[in-house]
LODREN-445779 format. One line per field, with one value per atom (N, C-alpha, C, O): atom name; z, x, y. Coordinates in steps of 0.2 Angstrom, whole numbers. Layout:
<pts>
atom = c(CA; ...) $
w = c(Z; ...) $
u = c(X; ...) $
v = c(Y; ...) $
</pts>
This chain:
<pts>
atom = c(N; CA; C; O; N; CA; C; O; N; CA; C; O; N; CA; C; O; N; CA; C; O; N; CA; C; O; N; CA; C; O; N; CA; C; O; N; CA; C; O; N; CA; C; O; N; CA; C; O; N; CA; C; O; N; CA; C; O; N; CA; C; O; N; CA; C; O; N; CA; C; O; N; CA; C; O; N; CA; C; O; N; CA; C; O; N; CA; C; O; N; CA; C; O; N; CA; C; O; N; CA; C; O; N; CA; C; O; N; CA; C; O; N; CA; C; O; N; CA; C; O; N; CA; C; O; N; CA; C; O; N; CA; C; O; N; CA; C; O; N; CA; C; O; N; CA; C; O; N; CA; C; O; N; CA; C; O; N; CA; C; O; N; CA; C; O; N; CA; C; O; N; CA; C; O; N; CA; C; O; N; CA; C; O; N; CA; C; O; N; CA; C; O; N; CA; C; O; N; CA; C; O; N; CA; C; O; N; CA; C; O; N; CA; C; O; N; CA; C; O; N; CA; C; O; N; CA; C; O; N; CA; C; O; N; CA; C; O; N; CA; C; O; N; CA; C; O; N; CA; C; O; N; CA; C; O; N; CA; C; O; N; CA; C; O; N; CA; C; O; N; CA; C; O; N; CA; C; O; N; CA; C; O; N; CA; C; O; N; CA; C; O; N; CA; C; O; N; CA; C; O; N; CA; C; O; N; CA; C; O; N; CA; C; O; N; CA; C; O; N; CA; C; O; N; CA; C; O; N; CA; C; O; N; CA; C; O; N; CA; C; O; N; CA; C; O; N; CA; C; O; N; CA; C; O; N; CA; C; O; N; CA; C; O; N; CA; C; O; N; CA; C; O; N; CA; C; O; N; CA; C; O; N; CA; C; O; N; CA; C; O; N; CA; C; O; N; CA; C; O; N; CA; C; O; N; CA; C; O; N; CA; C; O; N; CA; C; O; N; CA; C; O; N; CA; C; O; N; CA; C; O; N; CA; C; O; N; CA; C; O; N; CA; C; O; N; CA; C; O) $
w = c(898; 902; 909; 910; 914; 920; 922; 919; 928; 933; 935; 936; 936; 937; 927; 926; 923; 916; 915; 911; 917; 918; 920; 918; 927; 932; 927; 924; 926; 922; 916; 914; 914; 906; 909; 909; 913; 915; 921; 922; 926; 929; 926; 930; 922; 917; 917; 918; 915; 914; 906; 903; 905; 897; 892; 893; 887; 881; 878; 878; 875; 871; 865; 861; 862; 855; 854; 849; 858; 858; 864; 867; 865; 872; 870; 868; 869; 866; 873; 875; 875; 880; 874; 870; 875; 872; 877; 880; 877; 882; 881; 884; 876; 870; 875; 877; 877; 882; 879; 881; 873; 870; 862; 858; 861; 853; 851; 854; 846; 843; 840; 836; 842; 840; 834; 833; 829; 822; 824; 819; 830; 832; 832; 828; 834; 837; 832; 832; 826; 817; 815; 810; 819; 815; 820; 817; 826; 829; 828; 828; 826; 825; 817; 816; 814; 809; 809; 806; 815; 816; 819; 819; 822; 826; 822; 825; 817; 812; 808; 805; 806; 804; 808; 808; 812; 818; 823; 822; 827; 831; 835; 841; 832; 836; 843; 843; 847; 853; 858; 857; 861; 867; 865; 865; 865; 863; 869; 869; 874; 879; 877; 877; 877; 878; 885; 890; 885; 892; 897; 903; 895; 900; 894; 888; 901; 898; 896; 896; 893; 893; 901; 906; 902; 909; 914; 919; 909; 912; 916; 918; 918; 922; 918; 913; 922; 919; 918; 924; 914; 914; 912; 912; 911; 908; 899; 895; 899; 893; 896; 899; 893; 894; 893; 888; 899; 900; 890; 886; 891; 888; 881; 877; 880; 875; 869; 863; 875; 875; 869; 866; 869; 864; 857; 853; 856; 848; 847; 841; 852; 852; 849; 844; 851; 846; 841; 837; 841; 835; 828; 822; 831; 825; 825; 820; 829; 826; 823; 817; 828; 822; 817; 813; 813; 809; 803; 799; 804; 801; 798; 792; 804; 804; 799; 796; 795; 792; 787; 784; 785; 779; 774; 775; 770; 764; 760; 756; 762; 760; 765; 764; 771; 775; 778; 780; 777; 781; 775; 773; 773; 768; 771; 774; 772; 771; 777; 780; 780; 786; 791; 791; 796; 804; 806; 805; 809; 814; 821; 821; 827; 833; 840; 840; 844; 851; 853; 851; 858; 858; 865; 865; 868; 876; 880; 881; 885; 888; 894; 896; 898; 905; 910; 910; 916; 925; 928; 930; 927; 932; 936; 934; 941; 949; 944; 942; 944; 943; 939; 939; 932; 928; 919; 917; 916; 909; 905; 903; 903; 898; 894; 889) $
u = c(-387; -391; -389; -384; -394; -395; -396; -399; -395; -397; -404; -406; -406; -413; -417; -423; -414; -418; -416; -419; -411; -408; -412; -412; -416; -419; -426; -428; -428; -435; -435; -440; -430; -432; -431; -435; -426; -428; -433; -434; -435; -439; -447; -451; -447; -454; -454; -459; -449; -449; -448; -444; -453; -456; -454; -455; -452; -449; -454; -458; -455; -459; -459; -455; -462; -461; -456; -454; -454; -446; -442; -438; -441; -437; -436; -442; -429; -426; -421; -417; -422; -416; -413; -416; -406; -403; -397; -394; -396; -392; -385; -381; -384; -377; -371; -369; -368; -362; -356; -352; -355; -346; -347; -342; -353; -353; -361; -365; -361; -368; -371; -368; -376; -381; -387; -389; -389; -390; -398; -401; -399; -407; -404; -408; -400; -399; -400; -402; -399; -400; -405; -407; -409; -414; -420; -424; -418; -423; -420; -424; -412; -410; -415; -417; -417; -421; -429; -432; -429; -438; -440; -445; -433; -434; -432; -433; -429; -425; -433; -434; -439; -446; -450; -456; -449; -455; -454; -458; -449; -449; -444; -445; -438; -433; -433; -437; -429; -428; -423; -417; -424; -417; -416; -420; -408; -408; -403; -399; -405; -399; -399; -403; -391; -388; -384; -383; -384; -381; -387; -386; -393; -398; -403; -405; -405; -409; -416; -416; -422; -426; -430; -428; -436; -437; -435; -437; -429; -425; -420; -416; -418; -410; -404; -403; -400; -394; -388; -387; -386; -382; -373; -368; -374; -368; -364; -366; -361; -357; -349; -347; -347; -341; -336; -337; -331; -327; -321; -318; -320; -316; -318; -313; -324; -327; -331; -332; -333; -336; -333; -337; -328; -323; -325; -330; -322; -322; -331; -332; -337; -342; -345; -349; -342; -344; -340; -342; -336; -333; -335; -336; -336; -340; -350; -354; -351; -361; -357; -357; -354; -354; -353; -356; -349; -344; -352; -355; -354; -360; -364; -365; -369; -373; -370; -375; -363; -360; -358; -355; -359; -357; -364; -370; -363; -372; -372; -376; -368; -371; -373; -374; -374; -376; -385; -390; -384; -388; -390; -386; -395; -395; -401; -405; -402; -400; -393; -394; -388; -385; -386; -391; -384; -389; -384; -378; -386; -381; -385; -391; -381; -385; -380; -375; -384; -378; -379; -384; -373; -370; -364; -358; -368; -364; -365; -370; -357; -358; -360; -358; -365; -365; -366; -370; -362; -364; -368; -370; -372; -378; -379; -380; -378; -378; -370; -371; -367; -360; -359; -354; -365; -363; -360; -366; -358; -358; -364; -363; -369; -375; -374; -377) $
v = c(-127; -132; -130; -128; -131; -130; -137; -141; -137; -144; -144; -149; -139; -137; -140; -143; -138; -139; -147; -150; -151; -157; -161; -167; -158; -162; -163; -168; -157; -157; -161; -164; -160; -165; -173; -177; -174; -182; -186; -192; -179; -180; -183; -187; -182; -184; -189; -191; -195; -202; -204; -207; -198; -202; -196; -190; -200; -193; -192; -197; -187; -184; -183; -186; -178; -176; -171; -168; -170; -165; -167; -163; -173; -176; -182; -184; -186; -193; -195; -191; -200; -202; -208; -212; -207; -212; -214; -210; -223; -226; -225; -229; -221; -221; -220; -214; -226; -224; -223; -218; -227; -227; -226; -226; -225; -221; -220; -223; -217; -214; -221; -224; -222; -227; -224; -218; -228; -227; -224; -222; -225; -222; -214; -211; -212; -205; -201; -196; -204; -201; -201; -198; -206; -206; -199; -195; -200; -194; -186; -182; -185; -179; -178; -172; -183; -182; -179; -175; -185; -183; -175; -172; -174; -167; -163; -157; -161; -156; -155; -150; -162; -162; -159; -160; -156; -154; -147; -141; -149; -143; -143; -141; -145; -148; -152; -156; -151; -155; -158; -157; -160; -163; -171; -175; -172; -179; -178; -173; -183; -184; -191; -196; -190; -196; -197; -194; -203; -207; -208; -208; -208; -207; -214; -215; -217; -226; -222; -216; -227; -225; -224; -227; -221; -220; -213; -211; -211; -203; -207; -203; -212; -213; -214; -217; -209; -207; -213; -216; -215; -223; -218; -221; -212; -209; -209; -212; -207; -210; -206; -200; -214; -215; -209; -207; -206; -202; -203; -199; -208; -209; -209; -208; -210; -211; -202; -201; -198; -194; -189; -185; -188; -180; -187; -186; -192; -193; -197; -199; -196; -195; -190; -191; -184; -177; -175; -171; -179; -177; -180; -177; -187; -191; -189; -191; -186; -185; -178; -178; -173; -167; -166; -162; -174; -174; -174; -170; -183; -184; -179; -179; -174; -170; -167; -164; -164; -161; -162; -158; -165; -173; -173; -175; -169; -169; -174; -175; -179; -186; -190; -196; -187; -192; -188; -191; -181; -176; -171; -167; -171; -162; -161; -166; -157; -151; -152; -157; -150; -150; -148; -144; -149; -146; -143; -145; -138; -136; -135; -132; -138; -138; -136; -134; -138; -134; -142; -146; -143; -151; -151; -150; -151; -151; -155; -158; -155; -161; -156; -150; -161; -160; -164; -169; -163; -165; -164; -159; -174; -172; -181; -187; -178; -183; -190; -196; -186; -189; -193; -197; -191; -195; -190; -190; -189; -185; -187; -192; -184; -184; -179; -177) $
</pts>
């Protein structure tokens, strides 16, 4: 991810059929599974988290972020929660001082 493709996916405002903004500051929200779903049926996509509806960046939590990933990885990994299993690229990044 580039700050340049950062600006562009939330410069839009509005998500798409392969772009999800979610407000998820201090843990994964039960929406976020449900679009990893809808995008895993289609053509995959960008789920940013810590960003509102609208494209504004709200962050997620510094403190919260490592057992964040640990617990969607985990899930997504889990064939009772996910079959087939997903495997996806899953990065934090800085943008205008916030982590998304």
């Amino acid at each position: 991810m580039t700050t340049e493709r950062m600006k562009e996916l939330l410069s839009a405002k509005d998500e798409k059929i392969t772009v999800e903004f979610k407000s998820c500051t201090n843990e994964i929200s039960e929406s976020v599974y449900e679009t990893v779903s809808s995008f895993s049926n289609r053509y995959g996509g960008w789920i940013i988290m810590g960003v509102k509806d609208g494209g504004s960046p709200v962050g997620v939590n510094r403190n919260a972020a490592r057992d964040m990933k640990i617990n969607f990885i985990t899930q997504l990994n889990n064939i009772n929660k996910m079959s087939p299993t997903l495997y996806l690229s899953n990065e934090e990044f800085e943008y205008e001082g916030k982590l998304v």
